[in-house]
Structures are given as C-alpha cells and as structure tokens.
C-alpha positions, 0 to 999 in steps of 0.5 A: 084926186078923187077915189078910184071906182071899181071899174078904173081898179079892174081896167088897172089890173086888166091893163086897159087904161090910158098910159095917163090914167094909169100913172095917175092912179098908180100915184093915187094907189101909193097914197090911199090906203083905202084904195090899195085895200080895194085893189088888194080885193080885187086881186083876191077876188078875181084869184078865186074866181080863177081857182074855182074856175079851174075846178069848175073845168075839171068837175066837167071833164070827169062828169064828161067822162063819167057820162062817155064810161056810161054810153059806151056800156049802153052801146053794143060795140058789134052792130051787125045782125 
C-alpha cells in the first residue's frame, strides 16, 4: 500500500473515511512507521490549534468585557434632562 496523504490522515482522525479505506489504512498505520509519525503530528498539531483557540476565546471575552467596563463609564446612566 502506498503512504497515506495528509488528507486521508486528517479524515482518519476526523472520522470521515469510508469503513473500507479506514480498515486499510489503519493496517497500513501499524506497519509504517513513517506514516504513525505523521498521524502523531497531526494529532499534535490540531491539539494546539484547540489550546491556542481556546486561549484566542478567552483573549476575547476579557477584551469584550474590558471595552463594555470603558462604555459604560463614557454613558451617563441618568439620561433625562
């Protein structure tokens, strides 16, 4: 069998493969190890996008809130006249 591609490895992790393909590449998998370091990055890979995403997420909230903290001291509360 030839190598996987780095498609075929993402759709293995994502689950998106045809029951066929995944049982033939998971056989590959435990025979290559150049493939298993490519999964292995992969994996690693797409766990720092999660972390760094998560931290993205909360950079934002705080900067939300940080901004919503600055209108609401510009904005008088008492409107009327």
């Amino acid at each position: 069998m030839k190598h996987a591609t780095d498609i075929e490895l993402e759709q293995y992790l994502d689950e998106t493969l045809n029951p066929l393909r995944k049982f033939t590449l998971s056989r590959h998998l435990n025979a290559c190890d150049d493939c298993q370091k490519r999964l292995k990055e992969a994996e690693a890979m797409r766990a720092k996008l999660k972390h760094l995403s998560v931290g993205l997420a909360r950079l934002r909230q705080a900067d939300d809130e940080v901004s919503h903290s600055r209108v609401s001291r510009i904005q008088p509360s008492n409107t009327s006249l």
